[in-house]
C-alpha positions in Angstrom: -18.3 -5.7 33.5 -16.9 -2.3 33.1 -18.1 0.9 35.2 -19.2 4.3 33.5 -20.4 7.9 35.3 -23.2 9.4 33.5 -23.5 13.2 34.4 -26.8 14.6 34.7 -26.8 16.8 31.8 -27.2 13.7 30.2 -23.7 12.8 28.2 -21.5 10.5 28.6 -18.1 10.6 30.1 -16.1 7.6 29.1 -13.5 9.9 28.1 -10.0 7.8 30.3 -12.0 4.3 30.1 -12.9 4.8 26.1 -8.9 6.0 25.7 -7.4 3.2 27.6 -9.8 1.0 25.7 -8.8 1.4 22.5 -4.9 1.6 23.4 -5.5 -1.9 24.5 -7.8 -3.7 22.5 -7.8 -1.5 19.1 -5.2 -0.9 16.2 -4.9 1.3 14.7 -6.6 4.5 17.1 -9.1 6.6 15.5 -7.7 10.2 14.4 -11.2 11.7 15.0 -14.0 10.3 18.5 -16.7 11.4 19.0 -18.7 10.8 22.4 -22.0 9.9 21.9 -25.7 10.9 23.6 -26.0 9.4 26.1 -29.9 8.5 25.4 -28.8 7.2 21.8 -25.4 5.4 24.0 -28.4 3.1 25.7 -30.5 2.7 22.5 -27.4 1.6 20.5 -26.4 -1.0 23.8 -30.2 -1.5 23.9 -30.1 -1.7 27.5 -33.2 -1.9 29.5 -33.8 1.5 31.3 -34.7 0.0 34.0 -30.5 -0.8 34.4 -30.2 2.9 34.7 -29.9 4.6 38.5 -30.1 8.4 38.0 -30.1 9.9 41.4 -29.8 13.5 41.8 -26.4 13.6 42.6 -23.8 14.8 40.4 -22.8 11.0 38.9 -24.5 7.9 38.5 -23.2 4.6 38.0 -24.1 2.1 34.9 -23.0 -1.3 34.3 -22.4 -1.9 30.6 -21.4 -5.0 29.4 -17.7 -4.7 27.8 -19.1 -7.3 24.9 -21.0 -4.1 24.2 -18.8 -1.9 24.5 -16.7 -3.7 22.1 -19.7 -3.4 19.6 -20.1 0.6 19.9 -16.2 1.0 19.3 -15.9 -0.5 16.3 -18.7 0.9 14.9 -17.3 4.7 15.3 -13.8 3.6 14.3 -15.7 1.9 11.1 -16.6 5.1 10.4 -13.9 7.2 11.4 -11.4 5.1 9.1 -13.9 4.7 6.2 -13.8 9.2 7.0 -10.1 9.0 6.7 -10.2 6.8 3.1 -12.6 8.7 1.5 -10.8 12.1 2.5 -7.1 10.9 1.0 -8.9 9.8 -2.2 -10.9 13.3 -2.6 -6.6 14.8 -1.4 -5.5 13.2 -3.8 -7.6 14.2 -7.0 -7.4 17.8 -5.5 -3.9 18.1 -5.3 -2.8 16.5 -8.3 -1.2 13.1 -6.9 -4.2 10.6 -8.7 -6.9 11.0 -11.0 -9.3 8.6 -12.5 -8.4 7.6 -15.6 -10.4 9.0 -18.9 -12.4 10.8 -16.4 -13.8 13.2 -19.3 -15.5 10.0 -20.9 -16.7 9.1 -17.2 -13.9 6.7 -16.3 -12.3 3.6 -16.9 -13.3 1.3 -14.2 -10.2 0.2 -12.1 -7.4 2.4 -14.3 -6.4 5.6 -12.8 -4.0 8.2 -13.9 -1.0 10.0 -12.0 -0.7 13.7 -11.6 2.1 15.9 -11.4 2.7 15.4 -7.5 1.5 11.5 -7.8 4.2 10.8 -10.7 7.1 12.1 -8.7 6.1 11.0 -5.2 5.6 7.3 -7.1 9.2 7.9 -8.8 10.8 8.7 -5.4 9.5 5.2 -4.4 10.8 3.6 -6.6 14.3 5.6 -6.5 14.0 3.8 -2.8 13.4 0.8 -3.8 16.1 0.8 -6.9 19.1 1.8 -4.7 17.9 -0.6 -1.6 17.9 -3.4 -3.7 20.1 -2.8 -6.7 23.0 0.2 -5.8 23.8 -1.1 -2.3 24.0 -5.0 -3.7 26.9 -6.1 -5.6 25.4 -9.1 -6.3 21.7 -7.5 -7.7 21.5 -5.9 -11.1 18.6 -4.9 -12.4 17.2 -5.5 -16.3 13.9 -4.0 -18.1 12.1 -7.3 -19.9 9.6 -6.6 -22.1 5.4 -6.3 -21.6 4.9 -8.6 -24.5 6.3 -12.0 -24.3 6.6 -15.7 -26.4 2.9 -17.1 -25.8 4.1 -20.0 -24.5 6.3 -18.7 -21.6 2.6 -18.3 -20.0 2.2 -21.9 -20.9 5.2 -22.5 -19.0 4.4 -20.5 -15.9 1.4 -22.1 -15.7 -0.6 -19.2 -16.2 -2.4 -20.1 -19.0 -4.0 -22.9 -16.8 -4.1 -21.8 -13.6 -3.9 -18.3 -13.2 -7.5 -17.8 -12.4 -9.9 -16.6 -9.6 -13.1 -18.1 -8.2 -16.1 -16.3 -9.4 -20.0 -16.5 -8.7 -22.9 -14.2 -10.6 -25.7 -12.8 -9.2 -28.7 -14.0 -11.5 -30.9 -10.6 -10.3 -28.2 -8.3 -10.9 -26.3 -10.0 -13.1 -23.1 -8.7 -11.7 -19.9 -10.7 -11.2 -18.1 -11.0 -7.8 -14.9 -12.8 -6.5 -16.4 -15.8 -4.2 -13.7 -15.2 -1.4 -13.9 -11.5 -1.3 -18.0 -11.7 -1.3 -16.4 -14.0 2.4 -13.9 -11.7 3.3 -16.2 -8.8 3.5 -18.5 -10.8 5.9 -15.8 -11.8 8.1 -14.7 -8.0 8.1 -18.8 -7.2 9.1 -18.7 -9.9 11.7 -15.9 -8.7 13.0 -16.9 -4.9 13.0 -20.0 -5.9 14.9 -17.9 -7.9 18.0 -18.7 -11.7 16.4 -15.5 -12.6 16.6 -15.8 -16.2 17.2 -17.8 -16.0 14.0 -15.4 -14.3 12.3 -12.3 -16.7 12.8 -15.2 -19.5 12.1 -15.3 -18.4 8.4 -11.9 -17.8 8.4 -10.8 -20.9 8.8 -13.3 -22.7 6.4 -12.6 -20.3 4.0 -9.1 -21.0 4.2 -9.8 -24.7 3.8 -11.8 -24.5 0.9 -8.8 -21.9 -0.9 -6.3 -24.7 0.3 -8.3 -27.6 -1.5 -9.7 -25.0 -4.4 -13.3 -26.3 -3.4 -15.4 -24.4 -5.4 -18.6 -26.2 -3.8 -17.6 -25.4 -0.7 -17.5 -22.1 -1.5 -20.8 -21.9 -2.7 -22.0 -23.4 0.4 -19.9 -21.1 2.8 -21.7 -17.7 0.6 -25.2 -19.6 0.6 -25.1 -20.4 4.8 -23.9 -17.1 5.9 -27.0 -15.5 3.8 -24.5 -13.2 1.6 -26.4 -11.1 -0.2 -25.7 -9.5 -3.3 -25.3 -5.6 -2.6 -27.0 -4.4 -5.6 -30.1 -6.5 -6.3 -30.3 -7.6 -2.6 -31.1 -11.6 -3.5 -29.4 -14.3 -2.4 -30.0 -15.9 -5.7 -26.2 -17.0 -7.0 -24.9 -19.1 -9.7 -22.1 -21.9 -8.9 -18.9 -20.9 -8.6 -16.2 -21.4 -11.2 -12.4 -19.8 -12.4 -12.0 -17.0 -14.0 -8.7 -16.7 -15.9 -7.1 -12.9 -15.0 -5.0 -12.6 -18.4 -4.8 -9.9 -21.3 -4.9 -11.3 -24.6 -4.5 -9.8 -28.1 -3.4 -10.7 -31.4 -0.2 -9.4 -32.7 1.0 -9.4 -36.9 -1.2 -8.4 -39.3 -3.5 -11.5 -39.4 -5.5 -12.5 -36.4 -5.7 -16.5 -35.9 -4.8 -18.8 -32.9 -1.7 -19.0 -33.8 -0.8 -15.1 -33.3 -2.4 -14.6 -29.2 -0.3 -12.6 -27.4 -0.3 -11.6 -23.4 -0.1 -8.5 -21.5 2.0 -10.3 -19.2 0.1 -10.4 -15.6 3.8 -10.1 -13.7 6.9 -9.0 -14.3 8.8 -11.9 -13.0 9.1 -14.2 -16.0 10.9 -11.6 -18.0 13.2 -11.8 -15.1 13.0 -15.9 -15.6 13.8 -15.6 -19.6 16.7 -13.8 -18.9 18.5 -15.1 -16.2 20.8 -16.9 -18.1 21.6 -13.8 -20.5 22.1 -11.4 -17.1 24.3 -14.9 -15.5 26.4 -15.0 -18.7 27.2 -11.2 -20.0 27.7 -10.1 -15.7 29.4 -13.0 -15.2 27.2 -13.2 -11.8 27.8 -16.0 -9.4 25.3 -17.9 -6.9 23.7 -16.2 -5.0 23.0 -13.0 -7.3 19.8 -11.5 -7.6 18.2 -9.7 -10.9 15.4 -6.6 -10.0 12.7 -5.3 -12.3 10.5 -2.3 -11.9 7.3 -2.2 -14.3 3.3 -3.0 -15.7 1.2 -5.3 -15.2 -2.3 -6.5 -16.2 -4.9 -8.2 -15.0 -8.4 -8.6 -16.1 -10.1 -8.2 -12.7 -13.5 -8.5 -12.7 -13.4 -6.9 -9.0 -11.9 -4.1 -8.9 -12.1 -1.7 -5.8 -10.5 0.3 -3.2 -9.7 2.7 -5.4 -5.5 2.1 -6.3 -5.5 -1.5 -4.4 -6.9 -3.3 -7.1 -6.3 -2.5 -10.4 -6.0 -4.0 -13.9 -3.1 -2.0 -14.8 -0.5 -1.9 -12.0 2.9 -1.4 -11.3 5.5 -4.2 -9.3 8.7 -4.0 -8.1 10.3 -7.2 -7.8 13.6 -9.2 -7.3 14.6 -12.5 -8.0 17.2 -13.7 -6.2 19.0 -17.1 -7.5 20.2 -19.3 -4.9 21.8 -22.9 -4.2 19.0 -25.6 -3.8 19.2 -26.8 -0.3 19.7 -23.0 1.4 16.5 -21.2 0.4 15.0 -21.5 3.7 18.1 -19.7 5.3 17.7 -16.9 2.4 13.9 -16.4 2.2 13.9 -15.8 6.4 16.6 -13.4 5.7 14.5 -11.3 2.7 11.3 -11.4 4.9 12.9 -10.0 7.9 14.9 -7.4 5.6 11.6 -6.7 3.6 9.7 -5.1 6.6 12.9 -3.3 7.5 13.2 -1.7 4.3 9.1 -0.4 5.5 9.9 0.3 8.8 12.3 2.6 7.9 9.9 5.5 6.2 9.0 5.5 10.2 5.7 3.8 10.4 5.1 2.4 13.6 5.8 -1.2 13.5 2.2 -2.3 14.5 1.0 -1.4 11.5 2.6 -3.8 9.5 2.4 -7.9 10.0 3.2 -11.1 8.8 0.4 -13.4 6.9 1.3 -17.0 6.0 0.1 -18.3 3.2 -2.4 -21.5 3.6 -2.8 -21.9 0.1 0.6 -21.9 -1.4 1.0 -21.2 -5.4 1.8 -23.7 -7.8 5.2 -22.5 -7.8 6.3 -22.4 -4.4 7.1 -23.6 -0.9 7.0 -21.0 1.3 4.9 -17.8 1.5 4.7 -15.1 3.3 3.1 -11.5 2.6 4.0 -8.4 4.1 0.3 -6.6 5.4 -0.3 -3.0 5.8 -3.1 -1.8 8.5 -5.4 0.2 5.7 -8.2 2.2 6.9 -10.6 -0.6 5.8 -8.2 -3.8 7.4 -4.8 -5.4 6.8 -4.3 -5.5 3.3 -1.0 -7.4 0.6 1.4 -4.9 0.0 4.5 -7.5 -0.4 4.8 -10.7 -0.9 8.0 -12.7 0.0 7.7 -16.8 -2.0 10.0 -19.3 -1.8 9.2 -20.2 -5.7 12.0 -23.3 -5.8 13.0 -24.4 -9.2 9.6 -24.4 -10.7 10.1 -22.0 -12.8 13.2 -22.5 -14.6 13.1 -25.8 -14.7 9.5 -25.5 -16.8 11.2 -23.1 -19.2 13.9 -25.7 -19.6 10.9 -27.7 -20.3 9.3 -25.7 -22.6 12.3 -24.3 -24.7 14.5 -27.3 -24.7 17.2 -24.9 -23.4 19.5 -25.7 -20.6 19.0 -23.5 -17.4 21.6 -25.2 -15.5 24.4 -23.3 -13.7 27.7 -24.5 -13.3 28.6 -24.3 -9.3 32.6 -24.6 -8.9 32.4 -23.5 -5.3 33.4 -27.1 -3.2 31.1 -29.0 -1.3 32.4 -29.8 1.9 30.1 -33.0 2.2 31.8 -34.3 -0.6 34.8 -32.2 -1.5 33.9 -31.7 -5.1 32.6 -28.7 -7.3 28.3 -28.7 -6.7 29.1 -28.5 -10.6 25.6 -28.5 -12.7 21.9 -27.3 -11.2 19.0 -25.5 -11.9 18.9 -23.0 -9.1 16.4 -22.5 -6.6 14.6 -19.0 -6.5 13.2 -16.6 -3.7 11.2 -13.3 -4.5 10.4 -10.1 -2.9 7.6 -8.6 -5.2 6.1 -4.9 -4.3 2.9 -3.4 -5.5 4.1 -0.1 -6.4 0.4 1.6 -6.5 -0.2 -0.4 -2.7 2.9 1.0 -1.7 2.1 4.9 -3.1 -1.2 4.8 -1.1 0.2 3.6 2.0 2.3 6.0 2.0 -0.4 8.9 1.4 -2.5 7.7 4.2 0.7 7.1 6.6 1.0 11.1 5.7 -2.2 12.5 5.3 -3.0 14.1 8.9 -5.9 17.0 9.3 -4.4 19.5 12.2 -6.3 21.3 14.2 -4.1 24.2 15.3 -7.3 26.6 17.0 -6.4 28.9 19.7 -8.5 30.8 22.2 -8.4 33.5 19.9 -9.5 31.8 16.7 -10.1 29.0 14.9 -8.0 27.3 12.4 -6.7 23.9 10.9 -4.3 22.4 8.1 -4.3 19.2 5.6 -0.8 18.1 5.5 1.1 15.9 4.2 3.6 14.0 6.8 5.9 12.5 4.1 9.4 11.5 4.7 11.7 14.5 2.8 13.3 12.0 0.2 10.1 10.9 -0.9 8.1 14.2 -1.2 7.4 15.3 -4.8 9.0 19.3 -4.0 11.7 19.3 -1.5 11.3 23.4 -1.2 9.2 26.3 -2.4 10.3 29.7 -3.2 8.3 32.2 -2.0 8.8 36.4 -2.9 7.2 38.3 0.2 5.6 40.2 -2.1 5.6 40.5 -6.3 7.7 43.8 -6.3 10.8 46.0 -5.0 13.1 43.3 -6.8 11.6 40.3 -4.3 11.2 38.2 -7.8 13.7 38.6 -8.9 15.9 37.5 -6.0 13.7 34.3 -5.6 14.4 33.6 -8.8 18.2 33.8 -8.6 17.9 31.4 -5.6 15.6 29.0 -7.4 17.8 28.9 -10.3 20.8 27.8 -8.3 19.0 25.1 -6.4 16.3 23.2 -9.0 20.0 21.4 -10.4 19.6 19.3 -7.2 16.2 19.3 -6.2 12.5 19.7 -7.2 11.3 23.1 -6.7 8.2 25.4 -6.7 7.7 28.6 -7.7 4.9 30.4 -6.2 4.2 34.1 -5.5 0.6 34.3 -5.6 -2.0 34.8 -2.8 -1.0 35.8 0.9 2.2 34.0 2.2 -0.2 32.0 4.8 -1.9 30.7 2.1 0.9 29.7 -0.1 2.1 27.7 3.2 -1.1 25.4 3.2 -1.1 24.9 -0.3 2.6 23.5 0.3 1.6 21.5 3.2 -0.9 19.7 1.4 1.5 18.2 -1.2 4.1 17.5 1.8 6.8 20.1 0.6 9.7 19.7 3.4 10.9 23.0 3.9 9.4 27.0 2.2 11.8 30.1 1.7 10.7 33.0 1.9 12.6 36.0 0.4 11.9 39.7 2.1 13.5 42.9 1.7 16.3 41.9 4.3 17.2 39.4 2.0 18.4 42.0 -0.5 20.5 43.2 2.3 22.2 40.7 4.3 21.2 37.5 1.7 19.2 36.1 4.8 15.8 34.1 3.9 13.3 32.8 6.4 13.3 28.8 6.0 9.6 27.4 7.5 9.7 23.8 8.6 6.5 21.5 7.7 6.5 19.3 10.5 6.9 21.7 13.4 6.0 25.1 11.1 9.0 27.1 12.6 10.8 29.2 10.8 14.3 30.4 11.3 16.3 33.1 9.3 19.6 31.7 7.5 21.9 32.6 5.1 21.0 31.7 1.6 24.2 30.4 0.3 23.1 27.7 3.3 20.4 26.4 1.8 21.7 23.6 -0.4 23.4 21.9 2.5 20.4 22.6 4.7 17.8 21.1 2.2 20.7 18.1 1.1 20.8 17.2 4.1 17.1 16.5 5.1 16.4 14.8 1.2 19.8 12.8 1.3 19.0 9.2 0.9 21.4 9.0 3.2 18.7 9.5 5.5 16.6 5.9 4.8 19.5 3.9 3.7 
């Protein structure tokens, strides 16, 4: 039981025990609370009145339940987050970082488009990811494999057979819907509403049922948990069955059987097809690793969450080739330097965790994914797999081409070359698109910055300098008395090195929120002491002071904050 004073006036002040609360049972902490009524407090609780003492004095004492507590909690942060979700998507469009896809035509479902700010903050990722993995490892090179591949390399992968999800229709609504993500959202509801024995329940048999792909089982989990479907409202399903996720099209000039091409749905067979070409021409020894950045496609008949799940998407992923017998001692050492290579942008480490995989892939014998705390639950943003030699050794298969390597380091056991073997691989793969919108939300902060004398608030952006899409803007003072002119002979020197904005338009306050809400590190302002002593006022985002320096300064001054240097 937990205590709470009730002041007369009728509100509730659970302001310290509401605080401490949610420090200690909640991740991650609202940004915006609101205290409740404290009539509609004890409707929501559904307490009896007659557990109510309100004496005359100045604070009464309630007993409520912490069970119910619990409940009322995660009901404002449910909404609070879902707030914070829709307000970066509607940032987003606003600003120029995403917009939905053939939005004159009213959209393509699940295929969005990115803007002028979205296209270079996405580039600036992958800049991060590219030197982390490729220019500070001798041993990683990277290659560019193409979208369109030989048919039967998807054979090979097993893709052709097994890459599928389990899907169940609504006979009502006829609509289509992923059997474990219809689950998934009830566990998320049952947890939301405190059932969390409930909850963990269903996440265990749901588990179970992945593990031995029991599509019954599914069917009975969705029917006994009363699922509903959210359109027609019926509980009136079909069985479930797989769904394969692949692109196909016809390529020559004649359309038959024999001419079905793939979008490929990853990027790591092109990695696979060339491993002996990158092997050979680098002359590359074991360990080495080979990186890709690029699309993918997948026909996903559930697409939501706006850039989470998409049917074209981007991965970044490495490959890294590795003697059989040590991948265990190599795919600990990628996980751990995975979430580093996260941690260093500065999130805060609990937003970030581990998930083992309980259904492995065909492919592998280990798995682990890298989740991100999103605003509606932890969510895949990397995925580290211990893929053995499955795949080679199927292309081997497939092609009748040797995908041996020759190993002349000794082997100590028996003092002799490890000579011929199909090596064993471990991957890191990225979702790029994952990765761009965690970063937005990580940044996207509403400020209040009201004083006694007025009101007022900012949107900005809190990204890390090397990944924001304009390092500075250049701002005149005003559009005459040579001002222009001067910013332009600043702007001209600096765009060389970095991304810059123009912008002399609207009153200098203004131009510093529109900057803000893009994330632009650092504004200049020229002023008519400029054109005397070549002094410019620099304003900092973060902390929005500004301090006067010379402007021969500022390319060391900005170099230094964008340097990758700074994350590597």
């Amino acid at each position: 039981m937990v205590l709470v004073y009730v002041l007369t006036k009728a509100k509730v002040q659970v302001v310290k025990l509401l605080k401490l609360y949610i420090l200690t049972e909640f991740r991650p902490r609202p940004p915006i609370f609101h205290l409740p009524d404290f009539t509609d407090f004890r409707t929501f609780l559904n307490i009896p009145k007659s557990n109510f003492r309100i004496p005359h004095s100045k604070k009464s004492e309630i007993e409520i339940p912490q069970s119910a507590i619990k409940i009322y909690l995660c009901a404002i942060m449910s909404k609070s987050t879902d707030e914070l979700f829709k307000n970066v998507i509607s940032h987003a469009k606003e600003y120029g970082f995403v917009f939905q896809s053939s939005e004159i035509y009213d959209g393509l479902s699940a295929v969005y488009d990115y803007g002028q700010f979205g296209s270079e903050l996405k580039n600036n990722i992958k800049t991060y990811w590219w030197k982390s993995m490729v220019q500070l490892h001798e041993n990683i090179v990277g290659i560019d494999s193409a979208i369109f591949m030989h048919p039967t390399i998807w054979k090979a992968s097993g893709h052709v057979d097994g890459f599928s999800d389990p899907m169940i229709d609504n006979k009502d609504s006829k609509k289509r819907y992923r059997a474990d993500q219809l689950l998934e959202d009830k566990i998320e509801r049952y947890t939301k509403d405190g059932k969390t024995d409930k909850a963990e329940l269903l996440q265990e048999e749901l588990d179970e049922a992945l593990k031995k792909e029991d599509l019954t089982r599914l069917k009975e989990l969705i029917v006994d948990h009363e699922i509903a479907d959210p359109i027609s409202g019926t509980r009136n399903w079909t069985d479930v069955r797989q769904f394969n996720l692949m692109f196909s099209t016809q390529m020559g000039a004649v359309a038959d059987d024999t001419d079905v091409v793939y979008l490929r749905p990853e990027t790591a067979q092109g990695i696979f097809v060339n491993y002996l070409n990158v092997q050979k021409s680098g002359r590359m020894k074991i360990p080495f690793g080979i990186a890709q950045i690029g699309k993918a496609f997948r026909n996903e008949v559930i697409a939501r969450q706006f850039i989470i799940r998409m049917r074209e998407f981007e991965q970044m992923e490495m490959q890294y080739f590795v003697r059989p017998g040590t991948q265990k001692d190599w795919f600990d050492k990628w996980k751990k330097t995975r979430l580093q290579w996260h941690l260093a942008l500065g999130t805060s480490p609990d937003k970030y965790r581990y998930h083992e995989h309980t259904k492995l892939a065909h492919y592998a014998d280990a798995a682990y994914d890298i989740e991100f705390d999103f605003p509606f639950g932890f969510k895949e943003v990397e995925g580290i797999h211990s893929r053995t030699d499955f795949d080679l050794s199927q292309h081997q298969k497939f092609s009748g081409k040797k995908m041996q390597y020759f190993d002349p380091e000794i082997d100590p056991a028996t003092d002799k070359p490890y000579g011929n073997y199909i090596p064993y691989v471990i991957e890191t793969s990225i979702g790029l698109d994952r990765m761009f919108l965690l970063t937005m939300i990580n940044a996207y902060e509403e400020e209040d910055l009201s004083t006694e004398e007025k009101q007022d608030s900012r949107t900005v952006l809190r990204l890390h300098p090397c990944l924001a899409p304009v390092k500075a803007a250049i701002f005149p003072l005003i559009k005459k008395d040579g001002l222009p002119e001067k910013a332009r002979e600043i702007m001209d020197r600096l765009k060389i090195d970095f991304n810059l904005q123009y912008e002399e338009k609207d009153a200098i306050g203004k131009r510093y929120r529109r900057q803000d809400a893009i994330g632009t590190p650092f504004c200049i302002t020229v002023d008519h002491q400029t054109l005397e002593d070549n002094t410019v006022t620099i304003r900092h985002r973060d902390t929005m002071q500004q301090e006067r320096v010379n402007a021969d300064d500022l390319e060391k001054i900005i170099g230094d904050r964008v340097s990758w240097k700074n994350l590597l």
